[in-house]
N, C-alpha and C positions, 0 to 999 in steps of 0.2 A: 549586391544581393547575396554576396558567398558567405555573409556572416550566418545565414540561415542554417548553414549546419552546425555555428555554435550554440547550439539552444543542444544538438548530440553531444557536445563534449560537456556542457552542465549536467547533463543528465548522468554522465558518465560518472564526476567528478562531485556531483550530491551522493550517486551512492556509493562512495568513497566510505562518505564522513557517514551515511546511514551503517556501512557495515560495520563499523567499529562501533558504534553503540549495539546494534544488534550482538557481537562478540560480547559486551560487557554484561548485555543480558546475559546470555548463555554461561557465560564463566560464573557471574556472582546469583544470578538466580532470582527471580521472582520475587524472594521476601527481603532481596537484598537494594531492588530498585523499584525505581516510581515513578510517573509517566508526569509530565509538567504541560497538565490540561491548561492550563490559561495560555501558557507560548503558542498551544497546538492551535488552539482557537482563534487566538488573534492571528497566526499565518494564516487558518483558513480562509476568513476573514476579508483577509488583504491579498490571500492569491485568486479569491473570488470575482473581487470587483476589478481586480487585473484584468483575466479573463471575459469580464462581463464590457471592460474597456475596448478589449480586441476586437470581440464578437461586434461589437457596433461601429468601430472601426472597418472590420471586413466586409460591412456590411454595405456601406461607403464606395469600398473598391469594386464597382461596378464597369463592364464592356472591356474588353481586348486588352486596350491600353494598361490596364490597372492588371492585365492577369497573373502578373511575375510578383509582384506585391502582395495581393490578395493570396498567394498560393504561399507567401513566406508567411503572410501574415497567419492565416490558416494550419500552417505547420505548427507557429507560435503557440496558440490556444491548446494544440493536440500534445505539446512538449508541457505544456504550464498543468493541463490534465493528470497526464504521466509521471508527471515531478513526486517523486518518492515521500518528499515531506508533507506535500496534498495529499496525496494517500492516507498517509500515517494519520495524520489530521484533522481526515473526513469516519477513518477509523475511532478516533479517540474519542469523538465527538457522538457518535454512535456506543460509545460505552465500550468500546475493543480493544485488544494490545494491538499497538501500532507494528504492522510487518514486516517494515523495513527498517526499526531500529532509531526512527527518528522522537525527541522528544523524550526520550528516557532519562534520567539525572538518578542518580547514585545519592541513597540516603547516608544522612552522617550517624557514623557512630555514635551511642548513647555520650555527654559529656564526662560523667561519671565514671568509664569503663576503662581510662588509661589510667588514670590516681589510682582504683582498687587494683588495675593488674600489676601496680606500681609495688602498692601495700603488701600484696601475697608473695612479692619477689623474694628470694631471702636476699639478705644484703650482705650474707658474711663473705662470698666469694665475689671480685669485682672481676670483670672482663682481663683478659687477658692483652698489657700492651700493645704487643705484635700482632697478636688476631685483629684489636680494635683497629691498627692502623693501616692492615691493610683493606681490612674492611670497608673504611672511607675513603682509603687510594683508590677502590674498585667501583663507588659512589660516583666520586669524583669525574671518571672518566663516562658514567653515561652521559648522553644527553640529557640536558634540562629542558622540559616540559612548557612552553611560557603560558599564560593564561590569554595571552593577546591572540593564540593560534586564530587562525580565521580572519573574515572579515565582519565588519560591523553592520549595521541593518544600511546606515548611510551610505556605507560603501557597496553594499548590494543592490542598492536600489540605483547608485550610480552606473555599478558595471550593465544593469537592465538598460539603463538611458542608454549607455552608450551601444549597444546593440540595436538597439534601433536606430540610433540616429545615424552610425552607420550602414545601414541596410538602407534607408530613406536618402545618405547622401550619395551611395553609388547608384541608385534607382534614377537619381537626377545626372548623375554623369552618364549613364548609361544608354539617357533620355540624348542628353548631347551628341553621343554618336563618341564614345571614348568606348575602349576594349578594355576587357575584364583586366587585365594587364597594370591599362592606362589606368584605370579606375584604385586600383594599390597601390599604385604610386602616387597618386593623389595628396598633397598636404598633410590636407585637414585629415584625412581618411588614413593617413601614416600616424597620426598625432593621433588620433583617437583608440587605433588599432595596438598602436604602446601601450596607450594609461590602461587598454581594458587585459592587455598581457599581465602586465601589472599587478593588475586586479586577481585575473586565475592564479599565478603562482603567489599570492599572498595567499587564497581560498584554499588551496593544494599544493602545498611546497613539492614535493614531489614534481610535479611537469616542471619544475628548476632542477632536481637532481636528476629525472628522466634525460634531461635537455644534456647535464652536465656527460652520463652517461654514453651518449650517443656515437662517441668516436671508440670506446673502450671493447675490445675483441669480448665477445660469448665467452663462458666460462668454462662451455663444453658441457653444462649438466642439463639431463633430461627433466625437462617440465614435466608436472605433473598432470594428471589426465584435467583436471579443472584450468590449469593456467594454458593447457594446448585449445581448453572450450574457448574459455575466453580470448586466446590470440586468434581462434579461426573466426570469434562473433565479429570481433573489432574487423579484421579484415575484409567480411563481407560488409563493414558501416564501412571503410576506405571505399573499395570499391563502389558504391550505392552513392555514395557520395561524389565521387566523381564524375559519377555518370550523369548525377545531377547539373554540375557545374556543366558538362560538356551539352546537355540537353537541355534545361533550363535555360542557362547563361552564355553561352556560345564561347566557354574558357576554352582555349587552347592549353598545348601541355603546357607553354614556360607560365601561363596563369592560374594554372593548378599547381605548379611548384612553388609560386608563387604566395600562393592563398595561405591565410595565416593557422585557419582550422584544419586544412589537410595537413600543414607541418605539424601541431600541435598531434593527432591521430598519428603519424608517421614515427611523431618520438618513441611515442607510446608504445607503438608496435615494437620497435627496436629493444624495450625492456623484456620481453618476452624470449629473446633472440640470446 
């Protein structure tokens, strides 16, 4: 049941990818981009009858027994609500700029407007060798951009399976009389808990370089008053979270050091540091 606070680190790591569109607004401007209503729709769509899945699922989870379930499940629905790209979504679809930045695409320049900038060039001075080549020795060294960044709709719908199915396969160890512990060490529930690792740092490369980060001394510079907001938010979701596992779930501490979503927050925090 501890994967229930990975529906927190989605939430985190959607509005990742929503603030950099939101940035590309703001930089290029209104007449510069375009909102891709038919994507927005068809998520709403599909995060609709997600939610409309749960809600009759939760509805299911009736009496005592079911109450650890039911209350993950119920979280589910209230995270799938709050999902920055439903917003944007249920906005677009209402006729509004979407708030959080999701669903915007960057119009292309006129085809026409490289050949004439081409045309009014004069051509009697060429580039200077030296200039040119350092110019693309300076190219060279950024990173390349790949078009494959992310995950695919397959692959998202997979890493959803596998949150629930792990949440439902420790619900049933749980049942057996295994410790939150027992329950992570589990197989099936190790093997599941890889592919959906997997899954996040394909979504977010960053939680891999966060990760990679994590033994390397502070730099000694002061954060800024937004990066100290954001380390005291995260810290009160560690904390909240824990307190869940420890009251919900009955985790002890080596089952909270354990749990794969506290380490995942834990990294995180470290970047901050």
């Amino acid at each position: 049941m501890a994967e229930d606070g990975s529906e927190v680190k989605g939430m985190g790591e959607a509005q990742k990818m929503a603030e950099a569109g939101m940035a590309l607004f703001a930089k290029e401007g209104a007449d510069d981009v375009e909102v891709d209503t038919g994507a927005a729709a068809a998520f709403k769509a599909e995060q609709e009858k997600a939610i409309e899945e749960k809600t009759e699922l939760e509805k299911t989870l009736t009496g005592k027994d079911n109450k650890k379930q039911r209350t993950a499940v119920a979280k589910e629905i209230k995270d799938m609500k709050n999902d920055p790209k439903y917003i944007d979504a249920c906005k677009i679809a209402k006729g509004m700029d979407p708030p959080k930045g999701n669903f915007i695409v960057k119009k292309s320049a006129p085809a026409a407007a490289a050949p004439a900038a081409e045309a009014a060039a004069p051509a009697a001075e060429p580039a200077a060798p030296a200039a040119e080549s350092a110019k693309k020795a300076k190219e060279d060294k950024k990173p390349k951009k790949t078009e494959s960044a992310g995950i695919s709709k397959a692959e998202r719908d997979e890493l959803e399976s596998l949150k629930q199915q792990i949440i439902k396969k420790k619900a049933e160890l749980k049942e057996q009389g295994l410790s939150g512990g027992q329950c992570n060490k589990d197989p099936e529930v190790v093997t599941m808990v890889a592919r959906m690792q997997e899954l996040k740092i394909k979504e977010d490369p960053t939680l891999a370089e966060a990760d990679k980060k994590k033994d390397k001394k502070s730099s000694g510079k002061k954060l800024s008053a937004e990066a100290e907001a954001d380390k005291a938010k995260l810290e009160q979701e560690i904390e909240a979270y824990k307190q869940k596992l420890v009251s919900e779930f009955g985790y002890t501490k080596k089952d909270i050091a354990a749990d794969p979503d506290m380490n995942d927050m834990l990294v995180k925090l470290k970047t901050y540091k």
